[in-house]
C-alpha positions in Angstrom: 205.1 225.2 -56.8 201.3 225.2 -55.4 201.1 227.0 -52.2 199.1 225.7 -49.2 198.6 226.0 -45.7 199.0 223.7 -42.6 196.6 223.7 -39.4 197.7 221.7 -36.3 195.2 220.9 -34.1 195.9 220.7 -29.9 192.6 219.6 -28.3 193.9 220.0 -24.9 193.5 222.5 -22.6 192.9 223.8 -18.7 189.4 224.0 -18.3 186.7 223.7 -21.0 185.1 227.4 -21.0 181.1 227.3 -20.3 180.4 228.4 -24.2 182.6 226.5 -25.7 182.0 223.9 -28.1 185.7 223.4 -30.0 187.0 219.4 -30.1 188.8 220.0 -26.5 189.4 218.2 -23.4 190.4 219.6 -20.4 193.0 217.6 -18.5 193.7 214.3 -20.0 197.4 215.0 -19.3 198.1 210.8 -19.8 197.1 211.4 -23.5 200.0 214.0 -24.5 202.5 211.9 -25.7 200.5 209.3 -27.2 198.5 212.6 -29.2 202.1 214.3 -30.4 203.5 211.1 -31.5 200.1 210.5 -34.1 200.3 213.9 -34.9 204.2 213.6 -35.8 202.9 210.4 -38.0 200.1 212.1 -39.5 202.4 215.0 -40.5 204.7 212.5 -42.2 201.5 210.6 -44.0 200.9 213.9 -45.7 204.1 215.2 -46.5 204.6 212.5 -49.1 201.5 213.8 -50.7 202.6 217.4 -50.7 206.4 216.8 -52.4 205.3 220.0 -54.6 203.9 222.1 -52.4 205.4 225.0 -50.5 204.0 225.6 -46.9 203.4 229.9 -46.6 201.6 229.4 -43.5 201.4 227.5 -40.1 198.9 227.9 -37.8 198.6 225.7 -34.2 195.7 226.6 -32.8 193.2 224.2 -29.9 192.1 223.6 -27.3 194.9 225.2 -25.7 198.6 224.6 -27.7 200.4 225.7 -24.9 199.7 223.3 -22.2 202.0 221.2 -24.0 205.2 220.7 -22.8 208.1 222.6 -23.9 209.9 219.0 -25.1 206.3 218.0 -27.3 206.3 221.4 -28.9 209.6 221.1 -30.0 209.2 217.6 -31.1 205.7 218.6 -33.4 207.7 222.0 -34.5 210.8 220.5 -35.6 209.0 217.6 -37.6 206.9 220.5 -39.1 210.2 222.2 -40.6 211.7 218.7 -41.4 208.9 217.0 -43.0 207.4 220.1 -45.3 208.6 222.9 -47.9 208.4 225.9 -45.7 208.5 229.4 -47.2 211.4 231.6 -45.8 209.3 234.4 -44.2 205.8 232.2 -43.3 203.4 233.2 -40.9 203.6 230.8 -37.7 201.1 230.8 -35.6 200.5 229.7 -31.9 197.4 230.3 -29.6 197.8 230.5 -25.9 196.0 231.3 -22.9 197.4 233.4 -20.2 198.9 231.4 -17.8 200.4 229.0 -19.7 203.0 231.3 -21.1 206.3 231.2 -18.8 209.2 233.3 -20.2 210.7 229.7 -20.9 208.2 228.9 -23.1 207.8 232.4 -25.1 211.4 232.2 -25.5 211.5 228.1 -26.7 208.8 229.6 -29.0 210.7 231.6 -31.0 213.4 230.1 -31.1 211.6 227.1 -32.8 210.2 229.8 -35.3 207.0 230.7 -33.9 206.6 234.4 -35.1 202.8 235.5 -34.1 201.2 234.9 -31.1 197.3 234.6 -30.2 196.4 235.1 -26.4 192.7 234.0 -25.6 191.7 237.3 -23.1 188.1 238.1 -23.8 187.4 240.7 -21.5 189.6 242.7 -19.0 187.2 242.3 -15.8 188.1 239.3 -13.6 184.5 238.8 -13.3 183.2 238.3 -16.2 185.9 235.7 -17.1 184.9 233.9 -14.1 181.5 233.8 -15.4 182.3 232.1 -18.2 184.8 229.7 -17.7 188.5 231.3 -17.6 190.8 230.1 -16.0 193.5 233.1 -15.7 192.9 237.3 -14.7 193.6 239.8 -16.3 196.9 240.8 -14.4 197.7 237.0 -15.7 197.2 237.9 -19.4 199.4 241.7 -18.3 201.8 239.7 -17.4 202.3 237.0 -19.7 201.7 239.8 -22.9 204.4 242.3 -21.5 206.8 239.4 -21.2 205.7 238.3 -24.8 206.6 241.5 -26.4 210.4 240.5 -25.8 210.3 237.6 -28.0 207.2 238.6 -30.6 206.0 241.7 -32.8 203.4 240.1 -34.1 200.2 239.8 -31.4 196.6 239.0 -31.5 194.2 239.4 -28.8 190.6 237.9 -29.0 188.3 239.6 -27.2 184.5 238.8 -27.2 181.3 240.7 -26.5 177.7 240.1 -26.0 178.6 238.0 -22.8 176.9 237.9 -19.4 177.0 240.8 -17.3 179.1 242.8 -19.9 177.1 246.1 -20.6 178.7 249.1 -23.3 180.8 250.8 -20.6 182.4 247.4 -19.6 183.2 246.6 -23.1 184.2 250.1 -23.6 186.7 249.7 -20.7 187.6 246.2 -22.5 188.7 248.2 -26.0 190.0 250.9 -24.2 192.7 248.6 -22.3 193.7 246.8 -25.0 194.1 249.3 -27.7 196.7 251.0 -25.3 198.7 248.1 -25.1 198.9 248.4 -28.9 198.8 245.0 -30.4 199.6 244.5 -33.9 196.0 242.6 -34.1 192.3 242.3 -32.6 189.9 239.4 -33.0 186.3 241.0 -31.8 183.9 238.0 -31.8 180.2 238.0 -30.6 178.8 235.6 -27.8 177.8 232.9 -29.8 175.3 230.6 -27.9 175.7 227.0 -28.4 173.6 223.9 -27.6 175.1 221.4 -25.0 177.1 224.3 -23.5 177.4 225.2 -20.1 176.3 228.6 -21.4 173.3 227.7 -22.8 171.9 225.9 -20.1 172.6 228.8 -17.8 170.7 231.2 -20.2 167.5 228.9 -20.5 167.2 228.3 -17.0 167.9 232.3 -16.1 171.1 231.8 -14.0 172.9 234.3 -17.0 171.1 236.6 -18.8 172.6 237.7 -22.1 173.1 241.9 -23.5 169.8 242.4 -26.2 170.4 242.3 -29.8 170.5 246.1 -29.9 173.1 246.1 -26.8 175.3 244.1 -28.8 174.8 245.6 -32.0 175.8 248.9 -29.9 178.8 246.9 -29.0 180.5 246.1 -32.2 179.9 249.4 -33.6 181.4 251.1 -30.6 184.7 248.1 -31.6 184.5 249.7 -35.3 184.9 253.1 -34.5 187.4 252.7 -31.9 189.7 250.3 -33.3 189.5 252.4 -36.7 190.4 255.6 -34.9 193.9 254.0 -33.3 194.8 252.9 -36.6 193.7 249.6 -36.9 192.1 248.5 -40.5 189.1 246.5 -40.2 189.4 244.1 -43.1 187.4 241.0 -42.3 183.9 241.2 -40.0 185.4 240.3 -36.7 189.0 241.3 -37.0 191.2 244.3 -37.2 194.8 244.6 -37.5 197.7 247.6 -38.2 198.9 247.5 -41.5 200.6 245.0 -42.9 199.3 243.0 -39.5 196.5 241.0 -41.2 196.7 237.2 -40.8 198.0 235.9 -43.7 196.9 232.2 -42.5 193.2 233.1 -42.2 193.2 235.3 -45.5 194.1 231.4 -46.9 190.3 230.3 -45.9 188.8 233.9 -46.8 189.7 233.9 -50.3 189.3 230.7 -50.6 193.1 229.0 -50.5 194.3 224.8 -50.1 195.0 223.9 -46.5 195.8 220.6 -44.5 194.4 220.5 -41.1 196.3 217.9 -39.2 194.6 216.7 -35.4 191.7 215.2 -34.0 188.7 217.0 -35.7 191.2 219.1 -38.3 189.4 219.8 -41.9 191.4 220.1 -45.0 190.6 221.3 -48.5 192.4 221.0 -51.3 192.7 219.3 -54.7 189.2 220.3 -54.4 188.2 217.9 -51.8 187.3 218.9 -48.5 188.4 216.6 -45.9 187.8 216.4 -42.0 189.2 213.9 -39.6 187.3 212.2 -36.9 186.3 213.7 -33.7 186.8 211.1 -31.3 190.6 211.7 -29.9 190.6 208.0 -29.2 189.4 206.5 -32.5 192.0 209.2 -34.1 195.1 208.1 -32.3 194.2 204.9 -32.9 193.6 204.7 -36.8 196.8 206.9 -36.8 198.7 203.7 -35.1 197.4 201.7 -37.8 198.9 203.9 -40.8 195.8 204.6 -41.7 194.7 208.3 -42.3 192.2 209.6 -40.0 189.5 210.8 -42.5 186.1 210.6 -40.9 184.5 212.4 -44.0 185.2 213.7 -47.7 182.9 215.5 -50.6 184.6 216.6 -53.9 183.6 219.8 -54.3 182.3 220.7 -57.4 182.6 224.2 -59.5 178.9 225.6 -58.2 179.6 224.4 -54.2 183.3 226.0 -55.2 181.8 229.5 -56.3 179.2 229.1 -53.4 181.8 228.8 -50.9 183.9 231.5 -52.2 181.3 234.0 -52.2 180.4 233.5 -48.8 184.1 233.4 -47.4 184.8 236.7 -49.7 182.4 239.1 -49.0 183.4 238.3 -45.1 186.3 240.7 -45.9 185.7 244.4 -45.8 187.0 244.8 -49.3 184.6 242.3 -50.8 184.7 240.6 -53.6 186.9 242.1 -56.8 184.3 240.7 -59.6 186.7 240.6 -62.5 189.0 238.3 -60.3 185.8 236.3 -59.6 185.1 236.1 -63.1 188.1 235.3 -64.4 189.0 232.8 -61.6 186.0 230.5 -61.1 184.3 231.5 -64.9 181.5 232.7 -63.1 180.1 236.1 -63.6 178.4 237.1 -60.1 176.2 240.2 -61.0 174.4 238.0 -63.5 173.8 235.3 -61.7 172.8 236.6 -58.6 171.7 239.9 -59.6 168.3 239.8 -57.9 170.0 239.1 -54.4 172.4 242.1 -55.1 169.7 244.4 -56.3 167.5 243.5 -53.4 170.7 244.3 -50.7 171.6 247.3 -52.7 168.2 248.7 -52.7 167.9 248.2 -48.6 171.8 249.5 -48.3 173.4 246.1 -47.4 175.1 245.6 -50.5 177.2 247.5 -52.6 179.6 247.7 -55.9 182.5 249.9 -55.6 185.0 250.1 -57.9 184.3 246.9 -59.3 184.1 245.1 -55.7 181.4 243.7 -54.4 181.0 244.2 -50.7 178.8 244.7 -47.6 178.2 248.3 -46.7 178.6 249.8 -42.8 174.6 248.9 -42.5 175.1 245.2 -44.3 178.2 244.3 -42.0 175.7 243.9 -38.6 173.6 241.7 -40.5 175.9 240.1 -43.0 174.2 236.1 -41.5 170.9 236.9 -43.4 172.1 238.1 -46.2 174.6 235.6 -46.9 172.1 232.9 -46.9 170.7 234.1 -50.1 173.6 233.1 -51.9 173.2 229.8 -50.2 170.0 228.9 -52.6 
């Protein structure tokens, strides 16, 4: 059977934080049940057209998931297992944000087979969360993850650095936090500054001021190291994860896997077409009422926009690129084609082969955005 993957997306959350630019809404509580009943019919619209697939992975993400009811999530959950082929053993994933996880609701969870959870902290200083947009504290999050570990042994926490008023000791005190709470995974994402944000107007006017290039750079290396030396493997640019603790739905877009993405805004790709629906919630529920499905956009995706792609999304992970694979998978032979772009990373220490993979080196990693973009011609 041909495997794929299924993304359901929960716009809805407490508080839109100030750099955030995800399809999210904060509030619009009178929408709930309208949204999980066209997500239930969407789920059925494409379960007809995946009869032979088998579903390893599951992955509800937002927006903020949890500020659903206990009732809706049971609802979306149980159509899920109902409507689709899902593999005994798959990843399912739900994000949260402290605060919105009662014991009643990490125990519903896992009873409706939820088996990782993803909390939203970012940093461990109440201040800094209130300077961009949280809604919860840290002792919020302390709470929520300690009564979390009852019910789940598979946790990620996002953290993010390069934000306002975060220097390297505070992001050191950040790491040094979390790592002790042992998580089975870390998502370490840079600040990334958006137009149309909160944060970005606050920046240009001078009301935040943002850590230097170098500060941040500082940053991430200081995540490397310590995350590497408590165990952790770093196997893709901004995440980290015990072994055997790497997210198995992610790994599905990194190496180039077939996906639905269900939701207002969701993409999909596979058959090789990429599809994504539309991004207004209201012109979604309602072509969703209508039968109709609610593709705002679609491009077949040829073999050269197919090998493009999967160079890009492969050499994200640490390992690289295995080149026979490559070869022998997309009948493309990498080394010839781009072997000016390699020799021209290699000789400035960005780019490496190892073993017959293809990968960034320690140097490339921090500027893996410029080099990518040669493989983009």
């Amino acid at each position: 059977m041909n495997d794929i993957s299924l993304y359901i997306h929960i716009p809805f959350c407490l508080k839109k934080c100030y750099y955030c630019d995800f399809n999210s809404y904060p509030g619009m509580d009178d929408l709930k049940s309208t949204y999980v009943n066209a997500l239930i019919k969407e789920l059925y619209m494409y379960s007809y057209k995946l009869k032979g697939y088998v579903v390893r992975t599951v992955f509800i993400g937002g927006g903020t998931p949890t500020t659903f009811t206990i009732s809706q999530l049971s609802l979306l959950l149980n159509t899920v297992k109902s409507a689709y082929n899902i593999e005994k053993g798959a990843e399912i994933t739900i994000e949260a944000n402290p605060g919105t996880l009662s014991r009643d609701m990490l125990y519903a969870l896992s009873c409706l087979g939820v088996n990782r959870l993803s909390i939203g902290l970012q940093a461990v200083q109440d201040d800094i969360l209130k300077s961009i947009g949280r809604v919860h504290t840290y002792r919020q999050f302390l709470e929520n993850y300690n009564n979390a570990l009852a019910y789940f042994d598979n946790i990620n926490i996002d953290l993010m650095f390069g934000l306002p008023f975060q220097t390297v000791d505070l992001w050191l005190e950040t790491l040094d936090t979390i790592i002790a709470l042992k998580p089975q995974h870390l998502s370490c994402y840079s600040l990334i500054l958006e137009e149309h944000t909160p944060m970005y107007d606050m920046v240009r006017k001078g009301v935040y001021k943002l850590p230097d290039e170098e500060t941040e750079r500082q940053m991430y290396y200081e995540a490397k190291k310590k995350l590497r030396s408590a165990g952790y493997r770093h196997y893709e640019i901004s995440n980290f994860a015990l072994p055997g603790y790497e997210c198995r739905h992610n790994m599905v877009y990194w190496t180039g896997g077939q996906y639905v993405g269900v939701g207002v805004g969701a993409s999909s790709y596979y058959s090789n077409i990429r599809y994504k629906n539309v991004d207004s919630i209201e012109d979604y529920i309602d072509r969703v009422y209508k039968d109709l499905l609610p593709i705002d956009e679609f491009d077949y995706v040829d073999s050269q926009q197919m090998v493009i792609y999967a160079i890009i999304t492969g050499l994200r992970l640490i390992d690289g690129i295995n080149l026979d694979e490559f070869r022998q998978k997309y009948r493309f032979d990498i080394e010839k084609e781009y072997g000016d772009v390699i020799e021209k990373y290699s000789d400035l220490d960005l780019l490496e082969i190892k073993n017959g993979r293809l990968k960034f080196t320690e140097k490339g990693i921090d500027v893996s955005n410029t080099v990518l973009c040669d493989f983009l011609r």
